[in-house]
N, C-alpha and C positions, 0 to 999 in steps of 0.2 A: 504494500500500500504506500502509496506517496506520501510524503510528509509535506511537501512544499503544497502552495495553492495552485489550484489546477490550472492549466491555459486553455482558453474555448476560441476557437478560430471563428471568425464571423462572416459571413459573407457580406459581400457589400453591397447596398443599394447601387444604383447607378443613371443618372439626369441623363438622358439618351439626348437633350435638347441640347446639353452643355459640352456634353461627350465626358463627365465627369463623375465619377464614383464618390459614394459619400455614407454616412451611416447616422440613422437616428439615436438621439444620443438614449431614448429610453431602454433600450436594448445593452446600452455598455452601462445604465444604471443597473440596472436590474441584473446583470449577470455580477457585476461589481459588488451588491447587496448579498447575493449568493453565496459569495465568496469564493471567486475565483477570478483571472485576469482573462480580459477579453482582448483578445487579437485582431483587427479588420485584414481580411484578405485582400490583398492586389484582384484585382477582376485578371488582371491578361498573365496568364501561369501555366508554364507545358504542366505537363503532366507529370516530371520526374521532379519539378519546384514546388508542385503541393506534393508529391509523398514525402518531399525533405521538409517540407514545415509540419505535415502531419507526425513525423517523427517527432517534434519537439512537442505536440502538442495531445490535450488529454480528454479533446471532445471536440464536435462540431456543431455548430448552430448556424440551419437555412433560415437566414432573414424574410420579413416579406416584398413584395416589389411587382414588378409589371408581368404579365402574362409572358405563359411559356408557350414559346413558337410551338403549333400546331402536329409540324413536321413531326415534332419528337415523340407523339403518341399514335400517328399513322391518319393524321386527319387535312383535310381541307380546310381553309381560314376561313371560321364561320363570320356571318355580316357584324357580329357585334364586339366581335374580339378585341382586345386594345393594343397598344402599342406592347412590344419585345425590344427583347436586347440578346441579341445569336451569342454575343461575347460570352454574356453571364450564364445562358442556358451551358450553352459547351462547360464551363469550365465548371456549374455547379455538380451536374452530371460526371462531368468526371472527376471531383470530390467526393459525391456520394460512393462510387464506386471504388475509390482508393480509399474512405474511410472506414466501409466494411470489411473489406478484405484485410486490414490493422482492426477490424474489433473497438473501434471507438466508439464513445457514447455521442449521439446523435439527437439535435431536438430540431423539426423543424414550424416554424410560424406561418400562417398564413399561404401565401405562395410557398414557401418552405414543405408544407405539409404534401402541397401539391407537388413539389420537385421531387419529395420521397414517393410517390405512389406512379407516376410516369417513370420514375429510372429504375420500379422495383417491375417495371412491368403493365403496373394500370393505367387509365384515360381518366380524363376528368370532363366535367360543363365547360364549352368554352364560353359559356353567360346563363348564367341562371332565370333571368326573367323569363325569357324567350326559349331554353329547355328544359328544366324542372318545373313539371306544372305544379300548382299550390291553389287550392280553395282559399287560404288568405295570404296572400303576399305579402313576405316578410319581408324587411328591410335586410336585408344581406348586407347594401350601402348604407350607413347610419345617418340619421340627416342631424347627428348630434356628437358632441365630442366623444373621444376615445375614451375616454377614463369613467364613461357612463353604459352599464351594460343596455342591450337592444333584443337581447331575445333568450331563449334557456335553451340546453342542452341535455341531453337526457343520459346517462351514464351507464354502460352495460357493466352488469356488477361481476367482478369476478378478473377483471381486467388492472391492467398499469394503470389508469385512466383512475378508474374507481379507488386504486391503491392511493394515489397519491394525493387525490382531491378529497378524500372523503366525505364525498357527496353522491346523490341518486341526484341532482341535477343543480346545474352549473347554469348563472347568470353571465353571459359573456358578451364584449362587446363585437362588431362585423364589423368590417371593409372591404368589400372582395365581390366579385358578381360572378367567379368562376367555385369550383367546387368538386371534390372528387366523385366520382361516376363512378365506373367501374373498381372495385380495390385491389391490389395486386396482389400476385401471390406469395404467399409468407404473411402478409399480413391481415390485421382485422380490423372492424370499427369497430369502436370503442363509445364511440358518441354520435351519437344524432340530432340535429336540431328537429324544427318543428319539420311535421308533412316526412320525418325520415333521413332528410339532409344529412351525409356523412357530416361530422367534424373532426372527426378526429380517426385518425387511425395509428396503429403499433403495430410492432414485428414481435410476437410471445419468443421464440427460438434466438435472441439477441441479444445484448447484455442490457442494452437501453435503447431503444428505439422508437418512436413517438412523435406527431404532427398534429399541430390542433389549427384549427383552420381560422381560430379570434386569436388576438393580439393580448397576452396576457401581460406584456412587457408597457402596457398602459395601467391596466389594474390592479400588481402583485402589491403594491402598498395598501388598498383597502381591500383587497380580496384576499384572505388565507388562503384559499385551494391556487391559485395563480400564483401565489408567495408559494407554495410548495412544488409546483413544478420546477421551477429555478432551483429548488434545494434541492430535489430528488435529482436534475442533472447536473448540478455541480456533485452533489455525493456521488452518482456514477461516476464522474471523471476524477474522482478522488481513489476512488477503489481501484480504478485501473494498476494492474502488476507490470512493473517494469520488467 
């Protein structure tokens, strides 16, 4: 077991307008409150410069950010998709794949969730309004701040999800109009919003693996179950054996 604080590698947002990568600072509070050190990754990195940063480090976290190109789960660009960035797809993709293969602990947010479920194999909505039909249409876009939940979660018991929230249903807040579809395989849902909506999905056969599809990195100061997701993966990236 490590004695030092863990390093969590971040991936990084990216202003496709500016050509500029960048990272919201509630992500480096909130891992920082955990207790551990957050790392922002370079976007543009072969492939053998992230297995040599993954070597130093003791965890990864998929940020959230603009939709994943189409291509990458075998699809046509539906009319309501939003702006990509090929840079960050390639390179998040192949960080997920070199951080499983080391066995590192893995959390991904929002898009994040959705970058683990396309590289494990599954699709997702490329827009929710317009392909998950709902008798009440929920805000997925919140027309309110982050730091204010928008809708509930329902927790399948028996799961990481359930372990670490301790809760049968999570207030959480949205921003996001995409959403996992299909689940890949290896993995499960864990949570469902209203009308069934994945949120969240895990890998059981992994040391820590986990995607929620709200932004808890707005909530974990008044939410205890969002305060325990960051502790439960920084305590993974703690246990990791040298």
């Amino acid at each position: 077991m490590t004695s030092k604080k863990p390093v969590i590698l971040l991936t990084p947002y990216f202003n496709t307008e500016r050509d500029e990568p960048y990272m919201r600072p509630a992500f480096l509070k909130a891992v920082r409150h955990a207790g551990a050190v957050p790392v922002i990754l370079p976007l543009d990195l072969e492939e053998e410069d992230l297995a040599l940063l993954l070597k130093t480090a003791d965890g990864v976290l998929f940020t959230g950010g603009p939709d994943v190109h189409p291509f990458f789960f075998g699809e046509e660009t539906q009319h309501h998709c939003g702006n990509v960035c090929l840079r960050r797809d390639q390179m998040e993709f192949s960080l997920l794949k070199l951080a499983m293969a080391a066995r590192k602990p893995i959390l991904g947010v929002c898009r994040g969730a959705q970058v683990l479920n396309i590289g494990l194999g599954g699709d997702i909505y490329q827009d929710i309004p317009s392909q998950f039909p709902q008798k009440f249409p929920v805000a997925h876009t919140q027309p309110f701040g982050y730091e204010i939940p928008s809708h509930t979660v329902t927790v399948t018991p028996g799961t990481l999800l359930a372990e670490i929230s301790q809760c049968d249903t999570l207030k959480v807040n949205s921003m996001h109009h995409q959403a996992v579809r299909t689940v890949a395989p290896g993995l499960i849902a864990s949570g469902h919003g209203p009308e069934g909506l994945v949120e969240c999905v895990e890998m059981p056969e992994y040391p820590f693996l986990i995607g929620v599809q709200w932004h808890p990195e707005y909530l974990w100061e008044q939410d205890p179950a969002a305060c325990r997701l960051f502790t439960a993966f920084v305590k993974a990236c703690s246990e990791l054996e040298e």
